[in-house]
Backbone as CSV, one residue per row, in Angstrom:
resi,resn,N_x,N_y,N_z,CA_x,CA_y,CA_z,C_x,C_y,C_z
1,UNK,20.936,1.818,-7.890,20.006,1.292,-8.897,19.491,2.432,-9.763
2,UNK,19.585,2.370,-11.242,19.444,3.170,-12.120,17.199,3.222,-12.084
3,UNK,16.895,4.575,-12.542,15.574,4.241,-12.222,14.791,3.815,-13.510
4,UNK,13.831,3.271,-13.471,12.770,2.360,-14.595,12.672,3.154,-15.879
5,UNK,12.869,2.741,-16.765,12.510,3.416,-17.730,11.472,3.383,-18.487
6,UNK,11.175,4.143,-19.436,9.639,3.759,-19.561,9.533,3.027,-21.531
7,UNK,9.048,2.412,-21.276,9.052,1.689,-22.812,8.683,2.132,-23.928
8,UNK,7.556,2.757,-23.758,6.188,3.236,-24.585,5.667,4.533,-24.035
9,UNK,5.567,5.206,-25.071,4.249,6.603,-24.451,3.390,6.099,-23.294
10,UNK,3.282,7.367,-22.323,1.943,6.800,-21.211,0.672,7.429,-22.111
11,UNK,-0.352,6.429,-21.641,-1.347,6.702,-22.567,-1.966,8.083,-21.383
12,UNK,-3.139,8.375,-22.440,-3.766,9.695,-21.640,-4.742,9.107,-20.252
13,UNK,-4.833,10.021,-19.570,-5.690,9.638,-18.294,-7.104,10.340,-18.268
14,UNK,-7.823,9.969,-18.009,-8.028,8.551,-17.194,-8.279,6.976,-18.100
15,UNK,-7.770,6.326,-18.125,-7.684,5.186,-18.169,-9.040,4.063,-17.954
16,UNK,-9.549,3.421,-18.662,-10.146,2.204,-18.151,-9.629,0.935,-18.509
17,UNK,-8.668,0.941,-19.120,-7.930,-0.350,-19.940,-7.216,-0.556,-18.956
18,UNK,-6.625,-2.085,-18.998,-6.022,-2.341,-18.267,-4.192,-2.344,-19.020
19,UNK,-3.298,-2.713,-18.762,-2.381,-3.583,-19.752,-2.389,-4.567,-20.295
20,UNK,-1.630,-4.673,-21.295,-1.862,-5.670,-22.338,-1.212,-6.643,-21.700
21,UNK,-1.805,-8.191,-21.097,-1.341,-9.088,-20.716,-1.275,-10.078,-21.417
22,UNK,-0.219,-11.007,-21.288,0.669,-11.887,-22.169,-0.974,-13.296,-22.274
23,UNK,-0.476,-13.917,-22.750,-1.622,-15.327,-23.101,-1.276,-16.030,-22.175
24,UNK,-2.135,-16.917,-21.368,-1.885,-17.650,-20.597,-1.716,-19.154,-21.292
25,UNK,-0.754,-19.243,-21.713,-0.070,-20.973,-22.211,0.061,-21.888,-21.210
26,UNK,0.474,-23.135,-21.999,0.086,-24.006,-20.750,1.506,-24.198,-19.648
27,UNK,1.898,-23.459,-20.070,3.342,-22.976,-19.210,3.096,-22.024,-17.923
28,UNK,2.509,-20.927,-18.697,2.005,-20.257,-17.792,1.192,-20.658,-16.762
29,UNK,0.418,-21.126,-17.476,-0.679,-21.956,-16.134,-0.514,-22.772,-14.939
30,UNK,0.881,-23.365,-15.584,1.827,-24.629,-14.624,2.577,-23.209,-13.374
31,UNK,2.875,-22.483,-13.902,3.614,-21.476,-12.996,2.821,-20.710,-11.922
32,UNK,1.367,-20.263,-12.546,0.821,-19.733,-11.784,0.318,-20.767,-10.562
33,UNK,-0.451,-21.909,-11.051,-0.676,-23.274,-10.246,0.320,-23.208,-9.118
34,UNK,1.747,-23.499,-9.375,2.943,-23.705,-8.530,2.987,-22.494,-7.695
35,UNK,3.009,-21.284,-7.788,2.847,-20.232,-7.227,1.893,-20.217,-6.261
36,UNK,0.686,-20.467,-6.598,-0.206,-20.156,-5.664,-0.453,-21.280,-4.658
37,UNK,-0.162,-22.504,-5.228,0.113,-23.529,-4.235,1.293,-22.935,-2.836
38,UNK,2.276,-22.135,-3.249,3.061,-22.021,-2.786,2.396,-20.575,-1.240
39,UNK,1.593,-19.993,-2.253,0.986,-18.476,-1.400,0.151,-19.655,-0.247
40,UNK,-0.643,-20.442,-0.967,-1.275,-20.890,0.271,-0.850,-21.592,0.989
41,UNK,0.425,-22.198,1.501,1.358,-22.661,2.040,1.663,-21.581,3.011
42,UNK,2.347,-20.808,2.948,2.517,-19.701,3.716,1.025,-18.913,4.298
43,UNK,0.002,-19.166,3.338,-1.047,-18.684,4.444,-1.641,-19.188,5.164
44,UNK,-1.643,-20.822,5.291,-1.979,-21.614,6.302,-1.263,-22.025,7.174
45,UNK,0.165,-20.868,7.247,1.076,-21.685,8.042,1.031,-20.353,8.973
46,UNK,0.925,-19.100,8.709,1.160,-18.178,9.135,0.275,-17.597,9.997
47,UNK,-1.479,-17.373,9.346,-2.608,-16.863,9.304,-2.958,-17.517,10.628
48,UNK,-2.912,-18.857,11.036,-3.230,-19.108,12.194,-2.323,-18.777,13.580
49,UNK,-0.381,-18.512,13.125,0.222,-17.861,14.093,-0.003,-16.365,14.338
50,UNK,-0.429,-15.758,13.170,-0.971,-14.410,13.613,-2.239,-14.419,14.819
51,UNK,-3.230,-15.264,14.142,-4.066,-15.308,15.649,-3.959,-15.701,16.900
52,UNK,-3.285,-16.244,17.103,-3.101,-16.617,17.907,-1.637,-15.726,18.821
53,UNK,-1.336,-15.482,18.506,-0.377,-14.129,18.977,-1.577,-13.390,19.337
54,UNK,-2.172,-12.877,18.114,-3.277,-11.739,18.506,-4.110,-12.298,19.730
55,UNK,-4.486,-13.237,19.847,-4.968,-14.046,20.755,-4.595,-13.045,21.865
56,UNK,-3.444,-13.369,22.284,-2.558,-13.202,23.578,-2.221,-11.904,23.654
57,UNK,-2.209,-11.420,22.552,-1.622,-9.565,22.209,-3.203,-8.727,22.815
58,UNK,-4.120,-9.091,22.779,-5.722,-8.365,22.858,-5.676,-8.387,24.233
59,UNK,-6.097,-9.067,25.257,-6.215,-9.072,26.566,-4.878,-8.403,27.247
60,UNK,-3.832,-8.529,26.762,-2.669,-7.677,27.685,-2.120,-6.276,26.788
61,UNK,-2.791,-6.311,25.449,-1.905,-4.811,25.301,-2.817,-4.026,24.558
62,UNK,-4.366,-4.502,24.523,-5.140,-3.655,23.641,-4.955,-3.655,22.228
63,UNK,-4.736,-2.683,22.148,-4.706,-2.351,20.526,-3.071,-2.154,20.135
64,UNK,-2.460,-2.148,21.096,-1.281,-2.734,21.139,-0.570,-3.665,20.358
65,UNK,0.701,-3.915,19.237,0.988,-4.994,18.910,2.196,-5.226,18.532
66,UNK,2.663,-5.362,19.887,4.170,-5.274,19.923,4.784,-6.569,19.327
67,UNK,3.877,-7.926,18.748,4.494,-9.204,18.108,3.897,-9.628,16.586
68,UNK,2.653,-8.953,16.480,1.809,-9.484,15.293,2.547,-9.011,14.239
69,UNK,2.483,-7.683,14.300,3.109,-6.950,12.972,4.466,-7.657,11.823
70,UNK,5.292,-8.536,12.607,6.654,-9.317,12.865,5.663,-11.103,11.688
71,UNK,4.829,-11.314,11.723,4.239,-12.062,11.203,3.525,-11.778,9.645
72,UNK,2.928,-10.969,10.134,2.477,-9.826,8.850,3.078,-9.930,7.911
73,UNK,4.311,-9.378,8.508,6.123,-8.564,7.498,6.250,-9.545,6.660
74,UNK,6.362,-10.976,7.552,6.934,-11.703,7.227,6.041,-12.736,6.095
75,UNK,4.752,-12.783,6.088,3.972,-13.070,5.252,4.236,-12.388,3.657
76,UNK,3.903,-11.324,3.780,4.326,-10.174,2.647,5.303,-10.274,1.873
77,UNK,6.461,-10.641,2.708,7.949,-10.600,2.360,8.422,-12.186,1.567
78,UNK,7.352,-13.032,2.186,7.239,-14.480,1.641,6.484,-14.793,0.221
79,UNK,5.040,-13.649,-0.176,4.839,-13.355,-0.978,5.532,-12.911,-2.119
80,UNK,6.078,-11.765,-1.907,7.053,-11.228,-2.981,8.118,-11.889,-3.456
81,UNK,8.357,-12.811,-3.188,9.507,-13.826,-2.739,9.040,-14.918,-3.678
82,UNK,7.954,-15.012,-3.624,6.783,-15.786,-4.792,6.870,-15.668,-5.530
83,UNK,6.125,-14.241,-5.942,5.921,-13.869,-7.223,7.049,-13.278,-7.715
84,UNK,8.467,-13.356,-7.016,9.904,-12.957,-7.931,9.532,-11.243,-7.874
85,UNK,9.081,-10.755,-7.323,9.349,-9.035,-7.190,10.019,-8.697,-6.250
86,UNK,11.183,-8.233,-6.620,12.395,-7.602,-6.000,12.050,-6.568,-5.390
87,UNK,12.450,-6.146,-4.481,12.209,-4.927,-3.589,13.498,-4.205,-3.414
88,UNK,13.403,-3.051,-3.505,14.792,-2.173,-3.165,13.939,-0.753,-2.514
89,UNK,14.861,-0.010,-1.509,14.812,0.925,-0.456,15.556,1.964,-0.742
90,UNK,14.967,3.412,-0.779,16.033,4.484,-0.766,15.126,5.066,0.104
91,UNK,15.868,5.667,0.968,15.422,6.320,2.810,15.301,5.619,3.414
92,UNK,14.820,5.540,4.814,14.565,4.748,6.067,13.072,5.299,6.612
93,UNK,12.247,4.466,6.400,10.619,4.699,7.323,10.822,5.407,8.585
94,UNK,9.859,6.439,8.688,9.980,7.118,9.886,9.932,6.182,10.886
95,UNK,10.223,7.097,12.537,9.892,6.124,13.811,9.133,6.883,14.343
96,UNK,8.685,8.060,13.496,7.796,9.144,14.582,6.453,8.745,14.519
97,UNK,5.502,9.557,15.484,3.780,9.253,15.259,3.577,9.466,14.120
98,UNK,2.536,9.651,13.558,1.591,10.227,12.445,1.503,8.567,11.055
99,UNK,1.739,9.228,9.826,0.896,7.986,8.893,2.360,8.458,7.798
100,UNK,2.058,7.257,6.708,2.753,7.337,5.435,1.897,7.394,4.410
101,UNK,1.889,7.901,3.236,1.417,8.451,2.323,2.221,8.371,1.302
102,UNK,1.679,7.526,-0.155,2.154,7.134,-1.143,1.101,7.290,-2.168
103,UNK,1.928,7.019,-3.043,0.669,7.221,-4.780,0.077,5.394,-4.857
104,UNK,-0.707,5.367,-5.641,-1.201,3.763,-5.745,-1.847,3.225,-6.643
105,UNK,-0.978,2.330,-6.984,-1.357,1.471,-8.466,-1.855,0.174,-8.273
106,UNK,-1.468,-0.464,-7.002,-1.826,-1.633,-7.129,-2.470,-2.816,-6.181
107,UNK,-3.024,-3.612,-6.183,-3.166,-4.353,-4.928,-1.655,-4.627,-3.941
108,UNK,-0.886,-4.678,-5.307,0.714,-4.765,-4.432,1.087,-4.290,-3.745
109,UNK,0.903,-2.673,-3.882,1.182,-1.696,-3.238,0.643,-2.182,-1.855
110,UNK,0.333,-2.743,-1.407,-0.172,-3.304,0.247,1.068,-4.588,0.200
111,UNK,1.012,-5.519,-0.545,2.504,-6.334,-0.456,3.687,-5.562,0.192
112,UNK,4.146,-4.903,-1.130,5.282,-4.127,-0.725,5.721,-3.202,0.402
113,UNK,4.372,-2.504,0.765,4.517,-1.149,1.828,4.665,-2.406,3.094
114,UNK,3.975,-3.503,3.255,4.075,-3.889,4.462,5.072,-5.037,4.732
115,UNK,5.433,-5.087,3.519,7.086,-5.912,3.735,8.215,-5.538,4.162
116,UNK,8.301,-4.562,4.006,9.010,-3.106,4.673,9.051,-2.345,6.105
117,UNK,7.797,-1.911,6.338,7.531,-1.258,6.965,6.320,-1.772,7.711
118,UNK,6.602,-1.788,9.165,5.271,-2.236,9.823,4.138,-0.825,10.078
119,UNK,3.086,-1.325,8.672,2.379,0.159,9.020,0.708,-0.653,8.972
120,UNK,-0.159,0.039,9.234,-1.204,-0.600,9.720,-2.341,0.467,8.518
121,UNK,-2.769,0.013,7.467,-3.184,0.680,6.618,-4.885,1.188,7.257
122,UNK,-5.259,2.553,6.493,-6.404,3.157,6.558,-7.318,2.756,5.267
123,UNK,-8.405,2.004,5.467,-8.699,1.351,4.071,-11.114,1.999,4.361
124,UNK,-11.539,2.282,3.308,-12.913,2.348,3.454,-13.646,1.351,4.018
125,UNK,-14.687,1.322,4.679,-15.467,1.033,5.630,-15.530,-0.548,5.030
126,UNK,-16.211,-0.512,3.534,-16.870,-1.395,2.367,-15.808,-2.948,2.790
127,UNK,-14.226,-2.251,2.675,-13.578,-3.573,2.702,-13.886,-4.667,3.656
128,UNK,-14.202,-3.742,5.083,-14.504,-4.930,5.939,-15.095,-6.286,5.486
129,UNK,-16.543,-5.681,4.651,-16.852,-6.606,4.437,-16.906,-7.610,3.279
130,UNK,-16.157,-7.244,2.442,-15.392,-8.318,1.487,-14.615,-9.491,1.747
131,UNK,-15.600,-10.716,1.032,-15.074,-12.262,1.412,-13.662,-12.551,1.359
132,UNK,-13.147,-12.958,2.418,-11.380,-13.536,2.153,-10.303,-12.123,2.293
133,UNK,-10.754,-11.198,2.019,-9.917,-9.998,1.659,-10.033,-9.341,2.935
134,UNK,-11.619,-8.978,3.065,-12.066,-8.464,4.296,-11.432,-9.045,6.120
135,UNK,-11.175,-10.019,6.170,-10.734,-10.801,6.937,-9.429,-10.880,7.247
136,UNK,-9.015,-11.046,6.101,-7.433,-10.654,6.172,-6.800,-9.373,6.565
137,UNK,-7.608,-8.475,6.043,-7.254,-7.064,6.500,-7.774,-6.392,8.166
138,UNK,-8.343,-6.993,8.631,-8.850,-7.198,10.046,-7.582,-7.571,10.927
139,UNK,-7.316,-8.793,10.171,-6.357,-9.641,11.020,-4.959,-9.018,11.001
140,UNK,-4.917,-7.663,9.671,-3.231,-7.107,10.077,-3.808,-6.188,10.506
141,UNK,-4.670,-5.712,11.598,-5.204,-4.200,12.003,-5.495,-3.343,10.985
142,UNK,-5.893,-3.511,9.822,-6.393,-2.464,8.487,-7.549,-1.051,9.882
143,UNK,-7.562,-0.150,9.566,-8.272,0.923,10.698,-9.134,1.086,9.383
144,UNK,-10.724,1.008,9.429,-11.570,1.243,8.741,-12.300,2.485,8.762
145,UNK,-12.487,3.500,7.753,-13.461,4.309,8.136,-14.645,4.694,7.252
146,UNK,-15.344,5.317,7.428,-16.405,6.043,7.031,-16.455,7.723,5.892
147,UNK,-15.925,7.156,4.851,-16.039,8.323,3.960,-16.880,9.465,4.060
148,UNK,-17.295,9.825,5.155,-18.846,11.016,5.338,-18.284,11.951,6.165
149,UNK,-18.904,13.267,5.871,-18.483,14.008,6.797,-18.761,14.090,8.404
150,UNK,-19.672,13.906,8.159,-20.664,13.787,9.840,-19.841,12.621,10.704
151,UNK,-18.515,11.854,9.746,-18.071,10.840,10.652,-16.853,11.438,10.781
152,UNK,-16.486,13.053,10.608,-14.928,13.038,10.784,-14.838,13.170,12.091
153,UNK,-15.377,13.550,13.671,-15.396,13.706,15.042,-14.700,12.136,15.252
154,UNK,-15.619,10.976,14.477,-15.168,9.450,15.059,-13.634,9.245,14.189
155,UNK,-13.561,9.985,12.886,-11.874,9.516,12.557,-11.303,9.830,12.988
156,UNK,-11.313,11.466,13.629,-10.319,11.600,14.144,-10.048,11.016,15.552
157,UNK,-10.754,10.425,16.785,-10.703,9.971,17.290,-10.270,8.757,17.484
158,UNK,-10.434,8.023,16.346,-10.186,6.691,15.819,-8.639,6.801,15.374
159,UNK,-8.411,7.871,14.499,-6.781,7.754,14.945,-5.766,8.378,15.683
160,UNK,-6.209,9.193,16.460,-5.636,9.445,17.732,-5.553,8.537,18.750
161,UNK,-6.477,7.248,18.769,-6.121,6.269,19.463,-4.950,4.910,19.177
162,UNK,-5.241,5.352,17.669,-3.838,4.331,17.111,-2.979,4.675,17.518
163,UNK,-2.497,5.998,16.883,-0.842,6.548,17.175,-0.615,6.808,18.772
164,UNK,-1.506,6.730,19.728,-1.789,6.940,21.021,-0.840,5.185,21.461
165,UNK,-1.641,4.176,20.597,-1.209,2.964,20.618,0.142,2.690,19.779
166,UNK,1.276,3.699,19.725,2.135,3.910,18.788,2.009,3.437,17.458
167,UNK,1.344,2.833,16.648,0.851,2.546,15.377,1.082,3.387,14.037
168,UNK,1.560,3.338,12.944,2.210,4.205,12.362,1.037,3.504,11.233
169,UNK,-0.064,4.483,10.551,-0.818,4.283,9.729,-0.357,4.917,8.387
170,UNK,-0.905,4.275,7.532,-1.033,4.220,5.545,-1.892,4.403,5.099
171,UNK,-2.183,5.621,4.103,-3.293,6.024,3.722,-2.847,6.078,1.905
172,UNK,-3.326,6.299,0.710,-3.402,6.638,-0.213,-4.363,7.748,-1.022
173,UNK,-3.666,9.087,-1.266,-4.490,10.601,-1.180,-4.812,10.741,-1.943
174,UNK,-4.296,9.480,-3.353,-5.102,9.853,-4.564,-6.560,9.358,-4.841
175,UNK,-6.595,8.697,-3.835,-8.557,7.889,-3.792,-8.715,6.625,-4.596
176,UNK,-7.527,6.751,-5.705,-8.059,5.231,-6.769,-6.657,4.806,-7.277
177,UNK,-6.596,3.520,-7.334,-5.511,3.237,-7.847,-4.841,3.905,-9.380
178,UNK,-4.017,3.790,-9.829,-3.482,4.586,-11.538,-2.952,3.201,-11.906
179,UNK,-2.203,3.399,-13.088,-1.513,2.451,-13.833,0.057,2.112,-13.455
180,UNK,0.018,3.054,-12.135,1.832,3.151,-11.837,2.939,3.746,-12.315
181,UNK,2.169,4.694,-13.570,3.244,5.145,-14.341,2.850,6.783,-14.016
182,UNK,2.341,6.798,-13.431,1.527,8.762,-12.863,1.666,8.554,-11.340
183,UNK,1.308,9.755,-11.154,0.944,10.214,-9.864,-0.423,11.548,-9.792
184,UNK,-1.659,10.789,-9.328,-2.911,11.740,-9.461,-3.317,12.747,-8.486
185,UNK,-3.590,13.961,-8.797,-3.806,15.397,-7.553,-4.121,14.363,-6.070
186,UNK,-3.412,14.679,-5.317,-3.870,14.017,-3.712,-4.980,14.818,-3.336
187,UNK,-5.734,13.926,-2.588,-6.735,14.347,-1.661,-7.166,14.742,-0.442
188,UNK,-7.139,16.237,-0.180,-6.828,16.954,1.398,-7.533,16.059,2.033
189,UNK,-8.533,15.178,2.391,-9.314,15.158,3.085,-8.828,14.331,4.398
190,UNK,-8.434,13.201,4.594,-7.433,12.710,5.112,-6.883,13.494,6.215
191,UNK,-6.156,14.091,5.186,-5.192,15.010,6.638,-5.706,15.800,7.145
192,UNK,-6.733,15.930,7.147,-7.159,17.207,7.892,-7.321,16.473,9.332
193,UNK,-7.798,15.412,9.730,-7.723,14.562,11.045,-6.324,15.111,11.851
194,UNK,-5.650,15.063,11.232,-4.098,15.142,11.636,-4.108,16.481,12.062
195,UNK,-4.872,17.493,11.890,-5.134,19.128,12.078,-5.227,19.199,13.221
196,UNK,-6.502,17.914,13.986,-7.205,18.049,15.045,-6.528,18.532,16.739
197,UNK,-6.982,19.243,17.736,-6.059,19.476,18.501,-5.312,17.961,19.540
198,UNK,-4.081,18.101,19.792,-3.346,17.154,20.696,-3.292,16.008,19.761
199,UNK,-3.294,16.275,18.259,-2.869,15.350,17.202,-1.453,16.285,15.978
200,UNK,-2.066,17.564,15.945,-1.491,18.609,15.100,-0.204,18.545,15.451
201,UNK,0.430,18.973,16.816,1.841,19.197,17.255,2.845,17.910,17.062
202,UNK,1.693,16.893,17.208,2.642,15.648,17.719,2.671,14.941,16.012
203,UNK,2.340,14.910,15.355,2.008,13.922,14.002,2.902,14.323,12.995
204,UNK,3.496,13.536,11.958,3.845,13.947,11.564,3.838,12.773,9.710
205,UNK,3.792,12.968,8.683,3.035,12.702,7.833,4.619,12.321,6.722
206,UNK,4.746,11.103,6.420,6.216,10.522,5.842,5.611,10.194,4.303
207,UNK,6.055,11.326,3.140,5.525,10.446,2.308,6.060,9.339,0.976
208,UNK,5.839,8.670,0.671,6.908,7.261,0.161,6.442,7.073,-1.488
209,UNK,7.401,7.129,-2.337,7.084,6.686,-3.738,6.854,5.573,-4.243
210,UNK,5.998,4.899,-4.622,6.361,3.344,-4.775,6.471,3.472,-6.748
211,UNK,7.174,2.728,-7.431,7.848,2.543,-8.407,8.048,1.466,-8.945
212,UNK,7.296,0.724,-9.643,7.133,-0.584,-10.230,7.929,-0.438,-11.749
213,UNK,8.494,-1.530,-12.266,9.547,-1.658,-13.365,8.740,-3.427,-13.730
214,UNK,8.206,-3.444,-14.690,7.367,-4.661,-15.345,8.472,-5.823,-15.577
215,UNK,8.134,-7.043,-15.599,9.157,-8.176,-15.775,9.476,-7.780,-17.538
216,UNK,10.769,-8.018,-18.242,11.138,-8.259,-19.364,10.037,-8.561,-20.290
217,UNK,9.783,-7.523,-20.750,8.601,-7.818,-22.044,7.880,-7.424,-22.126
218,UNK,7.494,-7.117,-21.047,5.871,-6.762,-20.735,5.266,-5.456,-20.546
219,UNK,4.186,-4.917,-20.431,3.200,-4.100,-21.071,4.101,-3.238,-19.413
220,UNK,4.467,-2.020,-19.849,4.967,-1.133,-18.465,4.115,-0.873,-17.867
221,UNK,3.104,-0.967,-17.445,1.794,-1.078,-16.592,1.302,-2.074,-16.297
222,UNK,2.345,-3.181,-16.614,2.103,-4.889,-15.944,1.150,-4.996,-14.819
223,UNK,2.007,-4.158,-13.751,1.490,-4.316,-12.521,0.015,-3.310,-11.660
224,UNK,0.065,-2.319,-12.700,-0.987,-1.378,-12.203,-2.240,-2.278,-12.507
225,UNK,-3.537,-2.105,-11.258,-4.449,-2.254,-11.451,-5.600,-1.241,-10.966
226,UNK,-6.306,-0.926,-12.046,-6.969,0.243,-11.776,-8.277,0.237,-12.810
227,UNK,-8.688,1.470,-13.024,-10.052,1.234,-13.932,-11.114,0.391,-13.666
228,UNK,-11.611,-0.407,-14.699,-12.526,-1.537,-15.019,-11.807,-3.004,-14.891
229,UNK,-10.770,-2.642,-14.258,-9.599,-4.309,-14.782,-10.725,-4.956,-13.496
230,UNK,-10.769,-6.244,-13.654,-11.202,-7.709,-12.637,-9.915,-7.768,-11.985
231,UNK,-10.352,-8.177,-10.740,-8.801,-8.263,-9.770,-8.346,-9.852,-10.151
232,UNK,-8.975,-11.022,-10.483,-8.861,-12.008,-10.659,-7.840,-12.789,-11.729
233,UNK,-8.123,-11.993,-13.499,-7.182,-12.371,-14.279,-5.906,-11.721,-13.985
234,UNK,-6.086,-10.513,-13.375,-4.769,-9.388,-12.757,-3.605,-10.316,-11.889
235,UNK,-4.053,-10.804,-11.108,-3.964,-12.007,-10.313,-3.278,-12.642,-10.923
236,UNK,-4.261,-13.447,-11.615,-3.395,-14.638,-12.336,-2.355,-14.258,-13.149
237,UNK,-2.490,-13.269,-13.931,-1.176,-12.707,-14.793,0.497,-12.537,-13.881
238,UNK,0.272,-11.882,-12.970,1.153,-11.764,-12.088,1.616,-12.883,-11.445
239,UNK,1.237,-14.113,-11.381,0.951,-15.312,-10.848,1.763,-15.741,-12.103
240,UNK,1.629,-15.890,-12.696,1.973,-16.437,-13.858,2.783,-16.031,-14.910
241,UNK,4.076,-14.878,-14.450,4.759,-14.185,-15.301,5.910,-15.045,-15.348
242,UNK,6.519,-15.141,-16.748,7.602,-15.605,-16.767,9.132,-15.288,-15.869
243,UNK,8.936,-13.845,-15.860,10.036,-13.491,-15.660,9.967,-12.209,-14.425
244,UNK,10.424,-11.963,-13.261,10.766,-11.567,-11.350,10.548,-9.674,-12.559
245,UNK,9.427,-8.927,-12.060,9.600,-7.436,-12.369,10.466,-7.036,-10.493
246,UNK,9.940,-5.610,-10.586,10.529,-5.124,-9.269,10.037,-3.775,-8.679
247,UNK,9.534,-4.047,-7.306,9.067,-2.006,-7.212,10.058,-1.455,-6.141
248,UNK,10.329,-0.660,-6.540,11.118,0.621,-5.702,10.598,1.576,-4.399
249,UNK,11.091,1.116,-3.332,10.108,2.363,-2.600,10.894,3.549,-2.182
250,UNK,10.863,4.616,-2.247,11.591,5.625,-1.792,10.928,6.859,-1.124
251,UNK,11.539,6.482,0.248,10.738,7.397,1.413,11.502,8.457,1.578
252,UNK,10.608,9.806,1.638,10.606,11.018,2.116,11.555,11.123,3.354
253,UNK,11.728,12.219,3.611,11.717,13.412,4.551,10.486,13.826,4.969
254,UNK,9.923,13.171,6.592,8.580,13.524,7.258,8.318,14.867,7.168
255,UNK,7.226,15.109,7.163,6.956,16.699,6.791,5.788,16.547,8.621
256,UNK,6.508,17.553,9.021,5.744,18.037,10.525,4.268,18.872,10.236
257,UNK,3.310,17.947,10.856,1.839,18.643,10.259,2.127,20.238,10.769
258,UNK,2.286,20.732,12.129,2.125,21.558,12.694,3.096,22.815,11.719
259,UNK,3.821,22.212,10.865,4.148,23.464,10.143,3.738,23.891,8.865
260,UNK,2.585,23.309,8.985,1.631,23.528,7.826,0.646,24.102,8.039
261,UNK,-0.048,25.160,7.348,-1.542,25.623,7.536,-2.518,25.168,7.469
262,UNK,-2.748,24.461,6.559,-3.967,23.570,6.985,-4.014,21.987,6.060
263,UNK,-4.876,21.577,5.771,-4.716,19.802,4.927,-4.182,20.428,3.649
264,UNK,-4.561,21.418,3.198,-4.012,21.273,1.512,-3.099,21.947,1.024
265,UNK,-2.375,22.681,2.213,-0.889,22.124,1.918,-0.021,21.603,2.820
266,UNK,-0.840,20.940,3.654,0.236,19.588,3.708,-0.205,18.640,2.576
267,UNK,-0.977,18.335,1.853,-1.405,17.523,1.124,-0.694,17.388,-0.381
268,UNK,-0.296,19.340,-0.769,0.708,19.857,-2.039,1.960,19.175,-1.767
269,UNK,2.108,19.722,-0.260,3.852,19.120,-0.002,4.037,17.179,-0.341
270,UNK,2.945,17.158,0.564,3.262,15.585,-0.102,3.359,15.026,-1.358
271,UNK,2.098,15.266,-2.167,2.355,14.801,-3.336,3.724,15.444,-4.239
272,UNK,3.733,16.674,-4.076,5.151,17.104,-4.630,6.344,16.277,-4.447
273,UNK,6.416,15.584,-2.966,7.771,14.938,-2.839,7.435,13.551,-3.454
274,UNK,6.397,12.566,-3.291,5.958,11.392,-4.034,6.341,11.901,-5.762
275,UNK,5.681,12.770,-6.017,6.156,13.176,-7.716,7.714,13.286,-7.701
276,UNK,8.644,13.834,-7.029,9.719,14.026,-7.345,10.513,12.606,-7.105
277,UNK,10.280,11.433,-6.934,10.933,10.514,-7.677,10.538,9.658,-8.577
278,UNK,9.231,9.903,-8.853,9.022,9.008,-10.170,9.848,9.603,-11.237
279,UNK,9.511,8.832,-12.110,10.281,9.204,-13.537,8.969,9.747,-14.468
280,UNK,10.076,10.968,-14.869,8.658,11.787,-15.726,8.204,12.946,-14.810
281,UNK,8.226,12.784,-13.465,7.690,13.542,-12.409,5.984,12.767,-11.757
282,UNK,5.731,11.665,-12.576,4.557,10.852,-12.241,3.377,12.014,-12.905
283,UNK,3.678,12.274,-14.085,2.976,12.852,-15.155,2.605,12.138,-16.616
């Protein structure tokens, strides 16, 4: 697969605009309707076999989840499947301990990474408690933490017990979503957990490009949501596109924490390899 090309100049960063999205006609509206009829079909069919697995998965394996994840996938994968976004793979997801690490544009970017790959994302404390969203992300094991320093003793503890529970976690180092067409300085902070002792030797940090290509027509930042955009009309636009866009994921070569000096450069190495397959260099 030849890679995305880009339509238009990228505008300068930082950004509060969103892309220019098409009018919602009464065509559109019929599509998005049908669509989402269709998402909630699959989430009332699914959402209650996840619990109920989990049900049975909690009392015999802990934090353990040797069946849920398999539901998840398959939710995700039913989604995209929806909204006509094609998925294509260059590398193979690690099988070792430690986390994956990608650039991030979009709410999708959680679609896609977990249609793929059973990874159990690292998301801020706040989401928990967000209506409908919050809940959902509970229910695929989202690991919540505490942006403060005084709480890094409990992160790192907190994920030394995941990968302890073989769990292969997802983090995003740039802190805020972009437009999908960049890639923004990563953020040491993160990895430095991974430093910690009887985590350092064993961990090891995979990092993955994700690469969105807009449906026929449309604004090449279709899919990024970031800035000031409302997640809602974002939503519906995507919901309601005429025509299947597509994101690309292309995973690294794991980079071994322990041969790194400290978070920021393992943090250079990563983003360097995430930049080296966008197009442009994610500049």
């Amino acid at each position: 697969m030849t890679m995305p090309q880009r339509e238009a100049p990228i505008p300068d960063w930082p950004r509060r605009d969103g892309p220019e999205m098409p009018p919602m006609t009464l065509a559109a509206k019929l599509r998005a309707g049908l669509r989402m009829t269709a998402l909630l079909i699959v989430l009332i069919v699914l959402l209650p076999t996840l619990l109920l697995i989990r049900a049975v998965e909690r009392p015999v394996c802990g934090q353990g989840r040797p069946v849920s994840p398999y539901i998840v996938q398959a939710f995700f994968r039913a989604c995209l499947f929806i909204l006509r976004i094609r998925v294509t793979v260059k590398g193979r997801p690690m099988r070792l301990p430690g986390a994956v690490v990608g650039n991030h544009a979009s709410w999708l970017d959680i679609f896609a990474l977990n249609a793929w790959h059973q990874v159990f994302f690292i998301s801020k404390s706040e989401v928990a408690g967000w209506p409908g969203i919050g809940f959902l992300a509970k229910a695929a094991g989202t690991l919540f933490i505490r942006r403060a320093a005084r709480e890094a003793q409990a992160q790192t503890a907190a994920l030394a017990a995941r990968l302890e529970d073989g769990h292969q976690l997802l983090f995003f180092p740039e802190g805020t979503s972009t437009d999908g067409l960049r890639v923004l300085p990563f953020k040491a902070t993160l990895f430095e957990a991974f430093f910690a002792p009887g985590l350092r030797e064993a961990a090891y940090i995979q990092p993955v490009t994700v690469i969105y290509t807009a449906p026929k027509g449309a604004d090449p930042a279709f899919y990024g949501w970031f800035g000031d955009m409302d997640f809602a009309p974002h939503f519906a636009a995507v919901l309601a596109a005429r025509h299947g866009g597509a994101v690309r994921l292309v995973y690294h070569a794991p980079l071994k924490v322990s041969e790194f000096a400290d978070r920021k450069a393992l943090s250079r190495a990563a983003e360097a390899m995430v930049r080296s397959a966008m197009p442009d260099g994610g500049r």
